[in-house]
C-alpha positions, 0 to 999 in steps of 0.5 A: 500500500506504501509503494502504491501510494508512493506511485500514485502521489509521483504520477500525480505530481509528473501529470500535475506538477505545473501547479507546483512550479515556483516560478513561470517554467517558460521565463529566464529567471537568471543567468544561464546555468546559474548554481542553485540558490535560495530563490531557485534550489536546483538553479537555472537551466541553458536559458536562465529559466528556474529547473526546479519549476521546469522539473515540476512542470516536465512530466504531463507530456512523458506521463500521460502520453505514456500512460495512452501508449501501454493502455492501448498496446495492452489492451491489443495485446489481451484481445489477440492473446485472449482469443489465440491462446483459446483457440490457436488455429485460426489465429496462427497467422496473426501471432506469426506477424506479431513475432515478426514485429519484435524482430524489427528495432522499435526504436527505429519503428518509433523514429519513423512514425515519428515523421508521419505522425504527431508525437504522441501518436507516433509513441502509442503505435510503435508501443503497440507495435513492440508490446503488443506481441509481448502482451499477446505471448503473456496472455496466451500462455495464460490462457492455455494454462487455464484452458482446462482448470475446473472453474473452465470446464465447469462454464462449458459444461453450463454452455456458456459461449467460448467469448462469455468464458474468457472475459468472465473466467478466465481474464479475471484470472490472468489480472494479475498477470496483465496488471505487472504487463502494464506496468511493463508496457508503461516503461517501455513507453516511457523510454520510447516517449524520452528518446524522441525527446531527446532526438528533438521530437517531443514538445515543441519549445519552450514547453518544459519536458524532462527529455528535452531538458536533458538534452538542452542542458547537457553542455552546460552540466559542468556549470550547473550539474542540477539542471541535467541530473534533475530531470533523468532523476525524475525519469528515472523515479517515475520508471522505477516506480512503476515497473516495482509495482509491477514486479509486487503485482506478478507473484501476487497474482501466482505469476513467476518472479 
């Protein structure tokens, strides 16, 4: 309950934290890459503006567009995997082309959607295209280990259609299972979401954004250290999070650890 209360008040603060930001994120406050002081605890960045209030103001972009991202490449997954795992024949095609997808670098994937589409879109189809496949392997095991426990054999037995039986018996059981998968998707996401950013394919300027704050303050880290440490920090948090809520979520559903 700490870990997931812990996670819940960081995303809060990443998706809300604009409101918390002492100073306007977008108006140079100081010098460029001043050191830290009583007014700007983290000090400035490459254009004067305050860090600590970029930071605070940063993570609604890597966040949300994240959080868009693995719901969407999760909830493909389960529907393709749901359905191959009861019934693999006819969908053998389908998870062929799935295992093909993760044979092609996603990154690269990412970078090309990138040109065609607006940034959030380019994240949420290439983290579907690379966690779905993954999503659809976990959920069809899943479903084959279930395929012929009692609880199954008992909703046939009633005659209750196959569809009925997967949503109502056995989705309930993989819970667990899709739970530590999401958080799996959410990171892998992120860390799509944060190199766009970084190859200058995020929020335009001079919106705050952790990628693009690493990325601008980089030469300047011997004068203000704070200004490049601060936001790999919180991405780093935000991910670490996360993923350790899905780590606790997989024993707990009987999953392997």
């Amino acid at each position: 309950m700490v870990l997931i209360g812990a996670v819940l008040a960081g995303v809060a603060v990443a998706v809300a934290g604009t409101a918390l930001a002492p100073h306007d994120p977008t108006a140079p406050l100081s010098a460029p890459w001043s050191p830290p002081t009583g007014a700007s605890p983290l000090g400035t960045d490459a254009l004067g503006r305050d860090v600590l209030s970029r930071v605070l103001a940063g993570g609604a972009y890597l966040t949300v567009t994240s959080a868009l991202a693995a719901a969407a490449a999760c909830a493909v997954g389960v529907a393709v995997g749901l359905t191959a795992g009861w019934r693999p024949g006819p969908t053998r095609l389908l998870t062929s082309a799935a295992d093909l997808l993760l044979a092609v670098p996603l990154l690269l994937v990412a970078i090309v959607l990138a040109v065609a589409l607006p940034g959030p879109a380019a994240v949420v189809a290439a983290t579907v295209c690379g966690g779905a496949p993954l999503t659809l392997q976990l959920v069809a095991d899943g479903v084959r280990q279930v395929r012929h426990a009692g609880f199954v054999e008992a909703a046939l037995g009633r005659g209750e259609p196959a569809a009925l039986i997967l949503l109502r018996e056995v989705l309930p059981a993989l819970a667990g299972q899709v739970g530590a998968d999401l958080s799996a998707r959410f990171v892998m996401a992120l860390q799509l979401t944060a190199a766009l950013g970084l190859l200058g394919l995020g929020p335009a300027p001079p919106a705050a954004d952790w990628a693009a704050m690493i990325r601008e303050n980089v030469t300047g880290v011997a004068l203000n250290p704070a200004a490049l440490v601060a936001p790999a920090a919180a991405l780093a948090v935000v991910a670490l999070l996360v993923a350790a809520v899905g780590h606790i979520a997989a024993p707990a559903a009987g999953r392997p650890s």
